[in-house]
TORMITI-383969 format. One record per residue (C-alpha): residue in one letter; x, y, z. Coordinates in nm, 2 decimals. Layout:
N
+------+--------+--------+--------+
| resn |     px |     py |     pz |
+------+--------+--------+--------+
|    a |      X |      Y |      Z |
...
+------+--------+--------+--------+
***
This chain:
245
+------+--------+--------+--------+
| resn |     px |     py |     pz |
+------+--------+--------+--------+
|    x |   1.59 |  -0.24 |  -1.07 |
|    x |   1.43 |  -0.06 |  -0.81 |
|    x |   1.03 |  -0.08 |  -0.75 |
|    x |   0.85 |   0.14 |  -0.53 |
|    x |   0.57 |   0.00 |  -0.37 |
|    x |   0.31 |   0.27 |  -0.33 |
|    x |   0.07 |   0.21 |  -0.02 |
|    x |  -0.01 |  -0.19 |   0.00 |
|    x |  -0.27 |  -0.27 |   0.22 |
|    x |  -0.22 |   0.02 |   0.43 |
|    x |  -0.44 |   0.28 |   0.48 |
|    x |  -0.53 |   0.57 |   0.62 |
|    x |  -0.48 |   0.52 |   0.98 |
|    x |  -0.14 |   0.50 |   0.84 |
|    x |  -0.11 |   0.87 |   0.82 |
|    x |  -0.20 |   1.10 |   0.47 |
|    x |   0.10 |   1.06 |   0.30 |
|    x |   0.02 |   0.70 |   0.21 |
|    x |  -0.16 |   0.70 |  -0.16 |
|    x |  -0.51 |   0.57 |  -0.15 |
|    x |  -0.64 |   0.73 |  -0.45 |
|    x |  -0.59 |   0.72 |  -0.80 |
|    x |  -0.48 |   1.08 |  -0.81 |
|    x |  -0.23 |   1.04 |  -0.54 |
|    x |  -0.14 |   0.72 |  -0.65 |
|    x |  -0.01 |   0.83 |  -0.98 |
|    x |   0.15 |   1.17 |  -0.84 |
|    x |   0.35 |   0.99 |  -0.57 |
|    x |   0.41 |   0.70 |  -0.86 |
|    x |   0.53 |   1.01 |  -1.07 |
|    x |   0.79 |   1.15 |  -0.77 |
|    x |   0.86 |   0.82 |  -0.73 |
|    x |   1.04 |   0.77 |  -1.09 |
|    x |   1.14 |   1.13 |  -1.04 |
|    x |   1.38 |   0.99 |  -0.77 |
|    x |   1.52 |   0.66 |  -0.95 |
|    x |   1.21 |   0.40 |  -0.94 |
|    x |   1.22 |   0.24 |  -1.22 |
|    x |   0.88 |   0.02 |  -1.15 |
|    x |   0.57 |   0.07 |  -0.99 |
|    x |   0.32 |  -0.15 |  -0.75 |
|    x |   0.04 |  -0.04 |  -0.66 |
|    x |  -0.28 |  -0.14 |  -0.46 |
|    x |  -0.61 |   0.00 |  -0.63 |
|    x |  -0.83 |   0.10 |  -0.37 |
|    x |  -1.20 |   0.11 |  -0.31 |
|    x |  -1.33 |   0.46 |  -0.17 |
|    x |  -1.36 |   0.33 |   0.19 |
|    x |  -0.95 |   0.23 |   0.11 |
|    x |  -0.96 |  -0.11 |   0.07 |
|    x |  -0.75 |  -0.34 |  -0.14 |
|    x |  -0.97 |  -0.43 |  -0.48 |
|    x |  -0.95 |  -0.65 |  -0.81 |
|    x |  -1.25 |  -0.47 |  -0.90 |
|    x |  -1.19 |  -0.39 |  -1.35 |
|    x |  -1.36 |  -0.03 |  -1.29 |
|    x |  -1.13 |   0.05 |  -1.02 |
|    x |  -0.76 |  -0.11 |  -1.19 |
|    x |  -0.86 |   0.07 |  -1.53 |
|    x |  -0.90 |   0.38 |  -1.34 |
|    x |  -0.61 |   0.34 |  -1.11 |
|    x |  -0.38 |   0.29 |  -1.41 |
|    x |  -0.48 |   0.56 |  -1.64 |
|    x |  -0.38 |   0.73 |  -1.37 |
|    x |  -0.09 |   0.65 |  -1.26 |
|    x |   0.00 |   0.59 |  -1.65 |
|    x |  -0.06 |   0.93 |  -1.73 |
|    x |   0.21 |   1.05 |  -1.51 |
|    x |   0.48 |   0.84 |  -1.52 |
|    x |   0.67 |   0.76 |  -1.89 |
|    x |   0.52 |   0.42 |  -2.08 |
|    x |   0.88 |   0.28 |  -1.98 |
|    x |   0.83 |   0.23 |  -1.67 |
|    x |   0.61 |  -0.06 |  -1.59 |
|    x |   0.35 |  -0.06 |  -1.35 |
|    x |   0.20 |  -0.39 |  -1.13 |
|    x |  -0.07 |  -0.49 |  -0.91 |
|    x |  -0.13 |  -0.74 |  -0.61 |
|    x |  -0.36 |  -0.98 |  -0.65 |
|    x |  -0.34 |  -1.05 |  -0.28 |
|    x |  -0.60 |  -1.30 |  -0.08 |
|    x |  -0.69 |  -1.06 |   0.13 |
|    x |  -0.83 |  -0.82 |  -0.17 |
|    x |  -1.05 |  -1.14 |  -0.27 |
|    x |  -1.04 |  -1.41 |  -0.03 |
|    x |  -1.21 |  -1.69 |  -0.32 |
|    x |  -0.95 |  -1.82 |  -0.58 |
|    x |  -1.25 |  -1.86 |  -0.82 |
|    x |  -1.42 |  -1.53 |  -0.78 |
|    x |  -1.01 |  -1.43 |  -0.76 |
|    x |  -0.94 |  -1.56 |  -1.11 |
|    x |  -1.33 |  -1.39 |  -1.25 |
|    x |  -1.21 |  -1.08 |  -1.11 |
|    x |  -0.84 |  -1.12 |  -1.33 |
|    x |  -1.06 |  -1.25 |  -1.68 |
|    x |  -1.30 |  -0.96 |  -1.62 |
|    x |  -1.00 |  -0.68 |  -1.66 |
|    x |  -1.05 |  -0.43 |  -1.92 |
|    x |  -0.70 |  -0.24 |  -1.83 |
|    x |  -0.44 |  -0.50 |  -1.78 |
|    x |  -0.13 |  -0.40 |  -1.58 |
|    x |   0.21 |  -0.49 |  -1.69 |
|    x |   0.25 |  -0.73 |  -1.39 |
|    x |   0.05 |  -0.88 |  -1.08 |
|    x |   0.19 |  -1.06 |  -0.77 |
|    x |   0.08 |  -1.39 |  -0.65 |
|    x |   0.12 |  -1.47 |  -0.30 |
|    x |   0.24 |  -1.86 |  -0.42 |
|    x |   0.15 |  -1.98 |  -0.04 |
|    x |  -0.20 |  -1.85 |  -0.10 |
|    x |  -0.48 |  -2.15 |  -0.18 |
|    x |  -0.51 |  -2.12 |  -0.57 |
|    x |  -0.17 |  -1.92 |  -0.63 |
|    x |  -0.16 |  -2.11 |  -1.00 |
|    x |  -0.48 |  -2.05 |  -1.15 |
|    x |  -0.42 |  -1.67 |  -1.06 |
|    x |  -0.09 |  -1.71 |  -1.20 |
|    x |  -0.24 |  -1.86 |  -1.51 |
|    x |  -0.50 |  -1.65 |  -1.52 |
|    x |  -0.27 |  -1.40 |  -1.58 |
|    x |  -0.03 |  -1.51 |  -1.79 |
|    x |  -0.33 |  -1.64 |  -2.00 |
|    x |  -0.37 |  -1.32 |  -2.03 |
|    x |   0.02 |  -1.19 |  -2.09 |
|    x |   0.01 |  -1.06 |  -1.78 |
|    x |   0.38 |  -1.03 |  -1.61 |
|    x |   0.36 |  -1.27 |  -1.27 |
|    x |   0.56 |  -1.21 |  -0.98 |
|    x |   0.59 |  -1.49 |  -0.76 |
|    x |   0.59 |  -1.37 |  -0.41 |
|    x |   0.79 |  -1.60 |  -0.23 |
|    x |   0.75 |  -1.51 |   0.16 |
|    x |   0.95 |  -1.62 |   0.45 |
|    x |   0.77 |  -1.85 |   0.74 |
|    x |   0.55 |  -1.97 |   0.42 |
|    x |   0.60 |  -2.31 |   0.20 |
|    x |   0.59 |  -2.11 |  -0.09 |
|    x |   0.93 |  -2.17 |  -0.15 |
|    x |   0.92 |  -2.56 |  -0.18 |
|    x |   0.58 |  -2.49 |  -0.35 |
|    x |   0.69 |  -2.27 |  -0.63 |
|    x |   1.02 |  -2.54 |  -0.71 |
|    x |   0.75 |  -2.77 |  -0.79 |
|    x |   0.54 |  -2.57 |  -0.99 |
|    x |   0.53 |  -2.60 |  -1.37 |
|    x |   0.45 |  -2.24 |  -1.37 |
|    x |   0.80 |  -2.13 |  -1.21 |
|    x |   1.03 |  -2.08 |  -1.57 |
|    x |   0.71 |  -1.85 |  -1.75 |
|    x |   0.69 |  -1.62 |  -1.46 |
|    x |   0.84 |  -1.25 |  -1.49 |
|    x |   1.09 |  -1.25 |  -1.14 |
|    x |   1.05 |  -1.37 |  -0.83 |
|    x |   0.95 |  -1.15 |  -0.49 |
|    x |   1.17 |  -1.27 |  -0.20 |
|    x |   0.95 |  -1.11 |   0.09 |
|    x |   1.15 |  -1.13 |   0.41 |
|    x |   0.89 |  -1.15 |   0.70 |
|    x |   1.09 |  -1.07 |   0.96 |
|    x |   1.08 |  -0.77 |   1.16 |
|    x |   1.33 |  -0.78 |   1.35 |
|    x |   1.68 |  -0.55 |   1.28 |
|    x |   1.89 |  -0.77 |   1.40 |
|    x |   1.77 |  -1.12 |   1.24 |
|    x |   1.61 |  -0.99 |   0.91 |
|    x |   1.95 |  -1.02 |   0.74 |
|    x |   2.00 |  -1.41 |   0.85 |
|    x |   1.59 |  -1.45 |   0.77 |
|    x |   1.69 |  -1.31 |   0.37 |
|    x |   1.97 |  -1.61 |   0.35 |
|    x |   1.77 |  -1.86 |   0.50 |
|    x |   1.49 |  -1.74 |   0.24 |
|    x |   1.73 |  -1.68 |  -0.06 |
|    x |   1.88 |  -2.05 |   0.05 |
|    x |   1.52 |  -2.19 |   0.03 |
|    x |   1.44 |  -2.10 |  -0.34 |
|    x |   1.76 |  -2.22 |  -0.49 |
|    x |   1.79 |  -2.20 |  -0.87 |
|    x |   1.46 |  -2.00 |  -0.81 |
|    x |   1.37 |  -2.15 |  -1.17 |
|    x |   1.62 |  -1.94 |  -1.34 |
|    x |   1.37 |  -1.64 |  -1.26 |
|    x |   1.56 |  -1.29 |  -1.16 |
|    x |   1.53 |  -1.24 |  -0.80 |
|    x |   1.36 |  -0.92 |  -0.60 |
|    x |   1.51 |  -0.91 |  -0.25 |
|    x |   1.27 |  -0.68 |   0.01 |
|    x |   1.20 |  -0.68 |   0.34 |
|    x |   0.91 |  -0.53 |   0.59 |
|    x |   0.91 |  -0.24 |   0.87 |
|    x |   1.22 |  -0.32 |   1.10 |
|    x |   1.32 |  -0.55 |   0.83 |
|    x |   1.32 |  -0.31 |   0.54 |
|    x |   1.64 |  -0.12 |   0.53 |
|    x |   1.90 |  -0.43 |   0.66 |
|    x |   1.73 |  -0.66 |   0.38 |
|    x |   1.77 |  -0.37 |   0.10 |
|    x |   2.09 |  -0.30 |   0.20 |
|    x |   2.18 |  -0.69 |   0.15 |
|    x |   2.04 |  -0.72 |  -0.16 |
|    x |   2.30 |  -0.40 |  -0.27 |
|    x |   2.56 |  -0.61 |  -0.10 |
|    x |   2.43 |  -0.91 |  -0.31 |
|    x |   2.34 |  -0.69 |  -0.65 |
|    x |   1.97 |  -0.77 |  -0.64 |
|    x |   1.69 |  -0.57 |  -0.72 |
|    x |   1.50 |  -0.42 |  -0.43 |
|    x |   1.19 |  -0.26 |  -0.36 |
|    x |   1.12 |   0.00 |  -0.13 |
|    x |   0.80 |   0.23 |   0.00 |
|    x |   0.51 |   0.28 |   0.19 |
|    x |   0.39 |  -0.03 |   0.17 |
|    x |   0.69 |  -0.20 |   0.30 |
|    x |   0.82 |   0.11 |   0.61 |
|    x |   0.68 |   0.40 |   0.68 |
|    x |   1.01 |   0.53 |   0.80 |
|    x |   1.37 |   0.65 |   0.70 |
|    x |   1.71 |   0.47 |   0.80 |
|    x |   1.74 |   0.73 |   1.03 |
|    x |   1.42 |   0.64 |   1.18 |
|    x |   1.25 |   0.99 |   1.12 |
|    x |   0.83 |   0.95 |   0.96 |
|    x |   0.92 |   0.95 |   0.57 |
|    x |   0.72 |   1.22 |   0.43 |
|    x |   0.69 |   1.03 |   0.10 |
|    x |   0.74 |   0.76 |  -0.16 |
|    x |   1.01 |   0.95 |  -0.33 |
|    x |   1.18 |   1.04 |  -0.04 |
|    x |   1.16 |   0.65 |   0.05 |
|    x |   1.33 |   0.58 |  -0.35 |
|    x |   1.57 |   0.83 |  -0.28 |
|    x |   1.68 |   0.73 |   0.05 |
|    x |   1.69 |   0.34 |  -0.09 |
|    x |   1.90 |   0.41 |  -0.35 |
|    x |   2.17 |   0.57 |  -0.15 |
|    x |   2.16 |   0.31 |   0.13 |
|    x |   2.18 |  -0.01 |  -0.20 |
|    x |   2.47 |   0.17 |  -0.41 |
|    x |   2.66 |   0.20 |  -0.04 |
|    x |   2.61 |  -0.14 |   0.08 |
|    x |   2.68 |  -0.27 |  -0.32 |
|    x |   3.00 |  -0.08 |  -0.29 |
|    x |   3.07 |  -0.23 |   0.03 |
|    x |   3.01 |  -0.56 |  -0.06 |
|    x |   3.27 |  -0.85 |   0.05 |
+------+--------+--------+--------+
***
């Protein structure tokens, strides 16, 4: 599986070929697919371009980006602190959906990870469990009761560094053991990105890769696009999966 993850909480001083709207959230979704993604996460966006659980926003979001893309492929949300710092008004916002996405990450090391997790599974609701390195979240989600219900596990590699993002992944992948029995999503972040997508070819994971996580190419040129970013992922996993030792 490869997910493309559309614009995260970037925005526009990020340059205009990250996605803020609904419009060009479902066409670079749609160019996305076009070039092998075969999921989509997005970040709904108020109109000054900030992250949102707001219902009117979501429903509009993923008409949108459902209208474009076929009904195979699925299509997730954050539910990120940082979109609604309060766990309660957090969990409201998820109960007061009238568009429910296929999935929704939880950020496990954020305060009140499992009634957002519950929340949405209450509400059948895919979870991934975002499991990010320099976090507990690992040792928090082996204790959880939730860990066996959710969907897959996000292994979010922190570090940014080229030459230690690789050893980071291990030490992460290490950290989360049996992981629950939960199929694992290996990504990394900026410098990070491509050496952590290229292990999880090595390793045969499913990867992630888009504007959210680099704004650039292997090569290091500006990526012009989410599907440019698929494309370009998808070469570099099959090549490190058929180099793997």
């Amino acid at each position: 599986m490869t997910q493309v993850c559309l614009n995260g909480p970037r925005g526009s001083a990020d340059g205009a070929v990250v996605p803020l709207t609904p419009e060009t959230m479902a066409a670079s979704a749609a160019g996305a697919v076009a070039a092998g993604a075969t999921d989509v996460h997005a970040h709904p966006k108020t109109p000054c371009g900030q992250d949102t659980l707001s219902p009117r926003v979501l429903a509009v979001t993923l008409a949108a980006i459902r209208d474009r893309v076929p009904a195979s492929v699925p299509v997730g949300v954050t539910t990120g602190a940082w979109a609604e710092p309060d766990p309660d008004a957090r969990v409201a916002r998820i109960r007061s959906w009238t568009v429910l996405p296929d999935h929704a990450s939880v950020n496990w090391h954020e305060p009140g990870a499992e009634r957002v997790a519950a929340a949405l599974l209450d509400r059948g609701v895919g979870v991934e469990a975002g499991i990010r390195s320099g976090t507990d979240a690992a040792a928090r989600f082996a204790r959880s009761p939730l860990g066996p219900k959710v969907l897959r596990v996000l292994a979010e590699v922190t570090d940014t560094d080229p030459a230690t993002a690789e050893a980071s992944a291990h030490a992460l992948l290490s950290g989360l053991g049996t992981a629950h029995g939960r199929p694992l999503l290996l990504h990394g972040e900026d410098g990070g990105a491509w050496p952590v997508l290229r292990l999880a070819g090595r390793l045969g994971l499913a990867t992630r890769i888009g504007l959210e996580d680099t704004l650039l190419l292997p090569d290091g040129r500006r990526a012009e696009s989410n599907a440019r970013l698929v494309a370009a992922g998808l070469a570099e996993w099959r090549s490190a999966r058929g180099h793997r030792h």
